[in-house]
C-alpha positions in Angstrom: -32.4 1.6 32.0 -30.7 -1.5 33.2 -29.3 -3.4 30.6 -29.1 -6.9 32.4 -32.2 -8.2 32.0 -31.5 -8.0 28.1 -28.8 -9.6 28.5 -30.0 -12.8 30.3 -32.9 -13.2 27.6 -30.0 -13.0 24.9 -27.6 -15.1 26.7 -28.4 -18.1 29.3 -25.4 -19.4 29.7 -24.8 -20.7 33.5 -21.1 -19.2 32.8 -21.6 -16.1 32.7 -20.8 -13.7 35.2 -22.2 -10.3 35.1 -20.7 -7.0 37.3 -22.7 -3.7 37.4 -21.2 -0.1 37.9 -22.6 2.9 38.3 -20.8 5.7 36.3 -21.2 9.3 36.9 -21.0 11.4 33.7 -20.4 15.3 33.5 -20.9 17.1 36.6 -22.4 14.0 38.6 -25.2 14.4 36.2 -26.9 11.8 33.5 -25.4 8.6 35.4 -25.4 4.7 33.4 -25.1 1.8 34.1 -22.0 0.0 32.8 -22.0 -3.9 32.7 -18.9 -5.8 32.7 -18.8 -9.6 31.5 -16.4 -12.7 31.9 -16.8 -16.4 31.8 -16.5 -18.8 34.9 -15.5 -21.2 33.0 -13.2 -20.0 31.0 -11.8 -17.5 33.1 -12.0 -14.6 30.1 -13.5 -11.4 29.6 -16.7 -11.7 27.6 -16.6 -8.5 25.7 -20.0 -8.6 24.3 -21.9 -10.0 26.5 -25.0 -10.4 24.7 -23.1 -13.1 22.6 -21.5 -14.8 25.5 -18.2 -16.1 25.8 -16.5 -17.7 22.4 -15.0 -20.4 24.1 -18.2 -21.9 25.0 -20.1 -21.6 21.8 -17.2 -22.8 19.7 -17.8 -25.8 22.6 -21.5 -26.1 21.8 -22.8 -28.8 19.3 -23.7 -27.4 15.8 -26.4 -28.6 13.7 -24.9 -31.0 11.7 -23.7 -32.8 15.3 -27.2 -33.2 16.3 -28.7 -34.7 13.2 -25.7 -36.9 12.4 -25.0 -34.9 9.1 -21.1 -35.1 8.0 
């Protein structure tokens, strides 16, 4: 099962940049699908993609920005 579409409902970040690979396991049998991640922005490796990049959420306004709270 292709894990990308998971990943975009997790993470919508227009950063992201997602790479597929097709690995062969023992024998050429019981093949997956291995996704690698990294941010456009940032130019880093996004190791769990599902997250997203750390640079960008530590970027991102937190609650008490939005509702003026100190």
């Amino acid at each position: 099962m292709c894990p990308v579409p998971g990943i975009l409902l997790a993470n919508s970040s227009p950063n992201l940049i997602l790479e597929a690979a097709i690995k062969k396991g023992f024998l050429g049998m019981n093949r997956r699908i291995e996704i690698k991640a990294s941010c456009s922005r940032h130019l880093i490796d996004v190791p769990e993609p599902h997250i997203g990049c750390s640079k960008c959420a530590r970027e991102k306004p937190g609650l008490r920005e939005l509702f003026g709270e100190d």
